[in-house]
N, C-alpha and C positions, 0 to 999 in steps of 0.2 A: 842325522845327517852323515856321519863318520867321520874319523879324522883322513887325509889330508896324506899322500908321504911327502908334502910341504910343510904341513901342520905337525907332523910327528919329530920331523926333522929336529921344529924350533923345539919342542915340547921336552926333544933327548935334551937340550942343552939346560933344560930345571936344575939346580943346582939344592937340594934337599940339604946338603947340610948348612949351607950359606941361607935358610931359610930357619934351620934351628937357631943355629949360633946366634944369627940378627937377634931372631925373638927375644932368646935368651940376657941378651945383651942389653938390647930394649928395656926389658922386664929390671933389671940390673941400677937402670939408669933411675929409675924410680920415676919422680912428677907428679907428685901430688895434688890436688888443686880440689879445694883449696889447700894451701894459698897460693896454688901457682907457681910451680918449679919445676917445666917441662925444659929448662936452658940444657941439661944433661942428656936429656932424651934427643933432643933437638943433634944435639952435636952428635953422639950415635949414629944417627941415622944418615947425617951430612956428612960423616967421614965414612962408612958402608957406601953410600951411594958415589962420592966419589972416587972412594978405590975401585968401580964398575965402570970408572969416566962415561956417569952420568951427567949433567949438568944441573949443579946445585946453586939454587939462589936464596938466601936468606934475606926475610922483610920484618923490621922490627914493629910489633905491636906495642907493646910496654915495654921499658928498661929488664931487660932479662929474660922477655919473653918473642921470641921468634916464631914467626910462620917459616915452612920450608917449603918450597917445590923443586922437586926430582922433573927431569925430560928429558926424555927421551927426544931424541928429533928425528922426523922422518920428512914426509913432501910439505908439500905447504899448502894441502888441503884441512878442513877440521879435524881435531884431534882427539883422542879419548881422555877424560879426567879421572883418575882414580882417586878418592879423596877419604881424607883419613884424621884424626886429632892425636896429639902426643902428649896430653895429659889423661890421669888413672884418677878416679877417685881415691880418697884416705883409704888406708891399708884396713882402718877398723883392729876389730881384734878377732880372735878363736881356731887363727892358725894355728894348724898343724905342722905348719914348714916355715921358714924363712918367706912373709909375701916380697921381696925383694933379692930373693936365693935365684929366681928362675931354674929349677931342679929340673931335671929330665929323667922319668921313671916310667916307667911300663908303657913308653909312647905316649906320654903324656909331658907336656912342659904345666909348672905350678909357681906361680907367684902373680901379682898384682898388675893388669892388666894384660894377659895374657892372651886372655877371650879380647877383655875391651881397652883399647882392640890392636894391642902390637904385635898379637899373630898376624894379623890381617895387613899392619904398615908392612910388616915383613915380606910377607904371601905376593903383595904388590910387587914390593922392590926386585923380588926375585925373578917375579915374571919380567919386569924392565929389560932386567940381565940377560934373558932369553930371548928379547925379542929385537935382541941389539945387529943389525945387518940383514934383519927380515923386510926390508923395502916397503917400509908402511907408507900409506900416502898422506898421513900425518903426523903430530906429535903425542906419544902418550906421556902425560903427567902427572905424579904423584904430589898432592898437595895434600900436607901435615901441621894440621894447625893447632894452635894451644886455646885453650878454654872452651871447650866443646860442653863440660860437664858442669859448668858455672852459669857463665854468662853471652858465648856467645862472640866475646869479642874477636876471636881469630876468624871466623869465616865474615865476619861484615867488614875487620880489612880487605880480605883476600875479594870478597866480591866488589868492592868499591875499584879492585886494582887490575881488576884482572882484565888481560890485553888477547885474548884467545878466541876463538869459534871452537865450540865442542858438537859431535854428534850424539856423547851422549857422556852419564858421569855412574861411574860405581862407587857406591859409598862401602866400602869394606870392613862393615861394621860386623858382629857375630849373628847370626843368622841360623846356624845350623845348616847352612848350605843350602840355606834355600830362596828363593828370587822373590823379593819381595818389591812389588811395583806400587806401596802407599806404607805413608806414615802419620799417625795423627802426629799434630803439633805439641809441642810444650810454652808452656808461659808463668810468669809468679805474678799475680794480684796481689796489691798491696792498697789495703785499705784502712784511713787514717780517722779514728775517731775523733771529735774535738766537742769537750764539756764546759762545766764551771766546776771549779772546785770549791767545798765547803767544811766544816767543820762536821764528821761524821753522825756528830748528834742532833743535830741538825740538817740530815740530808736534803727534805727538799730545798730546802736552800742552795741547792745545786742542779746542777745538772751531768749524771754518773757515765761517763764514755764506758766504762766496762758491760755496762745495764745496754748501752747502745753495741755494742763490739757484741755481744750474747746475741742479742735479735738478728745482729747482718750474717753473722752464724748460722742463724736458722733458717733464713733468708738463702745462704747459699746452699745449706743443706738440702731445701726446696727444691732450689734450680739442679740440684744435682740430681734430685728423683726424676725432674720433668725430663732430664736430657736423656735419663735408660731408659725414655718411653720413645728416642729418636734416633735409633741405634743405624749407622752407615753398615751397608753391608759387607763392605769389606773388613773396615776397621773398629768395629761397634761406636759405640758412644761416646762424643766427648762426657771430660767427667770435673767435678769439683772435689779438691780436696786443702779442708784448711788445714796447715801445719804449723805458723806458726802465731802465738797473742799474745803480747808484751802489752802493762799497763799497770796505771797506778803508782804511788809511792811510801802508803802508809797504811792500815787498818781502820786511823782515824781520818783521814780524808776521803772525802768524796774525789774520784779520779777525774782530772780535765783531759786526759787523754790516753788513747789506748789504739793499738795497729795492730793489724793481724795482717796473716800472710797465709794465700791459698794457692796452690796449685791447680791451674786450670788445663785441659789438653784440649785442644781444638782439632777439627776436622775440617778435610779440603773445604774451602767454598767460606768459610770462618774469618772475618780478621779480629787484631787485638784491639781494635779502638771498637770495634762495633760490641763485642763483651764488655768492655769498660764500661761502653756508654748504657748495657743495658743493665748491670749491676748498677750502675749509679742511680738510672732510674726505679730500681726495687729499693730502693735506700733513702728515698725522699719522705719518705713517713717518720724518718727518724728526728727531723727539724717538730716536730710536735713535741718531741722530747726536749727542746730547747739545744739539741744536737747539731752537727756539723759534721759534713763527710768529705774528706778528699779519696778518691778510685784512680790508681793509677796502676803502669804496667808496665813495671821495670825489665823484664827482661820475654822475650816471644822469640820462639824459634818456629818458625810454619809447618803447617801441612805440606804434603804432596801427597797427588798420586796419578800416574803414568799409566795410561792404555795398556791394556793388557796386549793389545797388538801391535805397538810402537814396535820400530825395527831395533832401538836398543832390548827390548823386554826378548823380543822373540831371539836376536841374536844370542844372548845372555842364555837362554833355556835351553840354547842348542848347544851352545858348547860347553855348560855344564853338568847336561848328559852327556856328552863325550868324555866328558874331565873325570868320569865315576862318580859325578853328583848323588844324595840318595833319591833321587825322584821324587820331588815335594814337588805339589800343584802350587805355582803363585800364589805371594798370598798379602795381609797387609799386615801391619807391625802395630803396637799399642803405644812403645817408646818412641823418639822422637830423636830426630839425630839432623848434622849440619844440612846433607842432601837439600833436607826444604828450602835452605837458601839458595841453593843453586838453581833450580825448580822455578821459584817465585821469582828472582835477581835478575837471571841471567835469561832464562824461557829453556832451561835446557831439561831435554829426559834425563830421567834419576830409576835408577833401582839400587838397593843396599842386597848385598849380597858379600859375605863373607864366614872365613871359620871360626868355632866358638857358638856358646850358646849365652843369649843375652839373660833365657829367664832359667838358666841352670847353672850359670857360670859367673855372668857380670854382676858386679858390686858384691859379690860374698866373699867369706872368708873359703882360704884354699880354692881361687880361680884356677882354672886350667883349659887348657887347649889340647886337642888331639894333632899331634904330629902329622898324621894321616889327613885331616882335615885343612892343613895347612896346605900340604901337597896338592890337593883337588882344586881349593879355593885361587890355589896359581897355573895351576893346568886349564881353569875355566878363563881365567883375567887374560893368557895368554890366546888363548882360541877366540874369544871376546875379540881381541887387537888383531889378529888375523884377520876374522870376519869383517868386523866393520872399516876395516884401514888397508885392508889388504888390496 
């Protein structure tokens, strides 16, 4: 398409080192989660966006735990959403650096969530700044919510609250720059065994939940081969995986109870009660055992996936060819990220598209971000807000 000397205009005003420092800063504030301590990051980011006299609104999810939204205001037509979370998972161990130093070394910033994703809150807020007096004919908004990597809870306030019309939402997650219009979903299955407990030496005299918690094991193990036989073409397969099996309390007792926890990922068109309900039905064999199952599904974040010819999808590919994007063909993501609730909540087009790499970068020891990739990811978000607001 080309830029614009309208478009280059706003693009001179990227502010690149207001784009490091943020991150840096960010990265600084730490927020961990768990247990959820994004209150530092959160304020970071509210005093950054106010000193650009953006408009910051803070909404309290839990005691110490805040949502933010950045806005920009423009007409009072729909708006664009850039949506972002300000909690990191634990630092873990086998850094090389300080994961909370945010270092800047060879064009590379290094510390704990740098990929995921406070290069990316950054990259936003910077294009905000640039796009402040460009007569958009709506509002662009930066929404920063906490528990993205737990349970969810910051984006099911924000969509129960939210008072806006959007054209479309960027999830600014790390990407590697590239436009991704689907995401399989995430979920935790929890499934609860219930026995009789007996004296060991006597075991029939019971009925053993760990002998049952084994078989729904295998059970899931099954369903996880049948799903790589119904691979989505964009996003391959939902998949099963159990992580975690608490049970028992003694050597000499027969156990009355035992839980396990699996991670399930779903695909567009999927919901979480219809998996429940069909694990529960593979599980009905276990009352012969003198057994008992409760299947439930503590925490579901959804699918999406967006037309590849939606005018956000094609908007997005034009102007991050212009931005110096590297030319990646659309594509879909295996992780799972807030987007789906926008998507499913509210009916609004979603792509995740930001800088960082999820499976090179996120959750490891020594994350880091390209400087350079920052810069692009806010030259694309910027042309983005032209295009479709302008």
């Amino acid at each position: 398409m080309g830029i614009s000397a309208y478009e280059q205009a706003v693009l001179d005003r990227l502010d690149e080192t207001l784009m490091v420092d943020l991150t840096v800063a960010l990265v600084r504030s730490a927020g961990e989660n768990p247990p959820g301590e994004e209150a530092a990051t959160v304020r970071t980011l509210a005093d950054a966006a106010a000193a650009l006299d953006l408009e910051v609104d803070e909404t309290q999810v839990e005691p110490g735990r805040d949502n933010i939204s950045v806005t920009l205001n423009g007409g009072s037509g729909p708006g664009l959403l850039m949506l972002g979370h300000t909690d990191v998972v634990p630092a873990g161990t086998g850094w090389t650096t300080d994961p909370f130093g945010g270092v800047l070394r060879d064009g590379r910033i290094y510390g704990r969530g740098t990929s995921d994703m406070k290069g990316g809150l950054a990259a936003a807020l910077a294009a905000m700044a640039a796009l402040r007096g460009a007569g958009l004919s709506g509002p662009v908004e930066l929404a920063a919510l906490v528990d993205e990597e737990e349970n969810g809870k910051g984006i099911r306030a924000y969509v129960d609250a939210v008072h806006r019309n959007y054209l479309g939402c960027i999830t600014a997650e790390p990407t590697d720059l590239q436009t991704i219009i689907g995401a399989r979903g995430a979920s935790y299955v929890r499934v609860e065994i219930h026995g009789k407990a007996c004296h060991a030496g006597n075991p029939d005299d019971g009925a053993n939940a760990i002998y049952g918690a084994a078989a729904a094991i295998a059970e899931i193990e099954r369903l996880h081969r049948e799903l790589a036989r119904q691979p989505h073409p964009l996003l391959g397969a939902a998949t099963w995986s159990v992580g975690q099996v608490h049970g028992g309390t003694a050597g000499a007792i027969v156990p009355d109870e035992c839980v396990l926890v699996a991670d399930r990922r779903l695909l567009p068109g999927e919901s979480g009660a219809d998996v429940v309900d069909g694990l529960r039905t593979r599980l009905t064999g276990l009352a012969d055992r003198g057994l008992s199952v409760d299947v439930s599904m503590p925490m579901e974040m959804p699918p999406f996936q967006t037309p590849a010819d939606a005018d956000l999808v094609l908007t997005a590919e034009s102007a991050l060819a212009d931005a110096g994007g590297p030319g990646l063909p659309v594509g879909g993501w295996t992780a799972a990220c807030d987007g789906g609730f926008i998507a499913r909540d509210l009916g609004v087009p979603v792509v995740v598209l930001g800088p960082g790499s999820v499976t090179e970068q996120a959750h490891r020891a020594d994350e880091s971000v390209a400087v350079e990739q920052l810069l692009v990811a806010a030259r694309a978000y910027v042309l983005t807000a032209l295009r479709l607001l302008g």
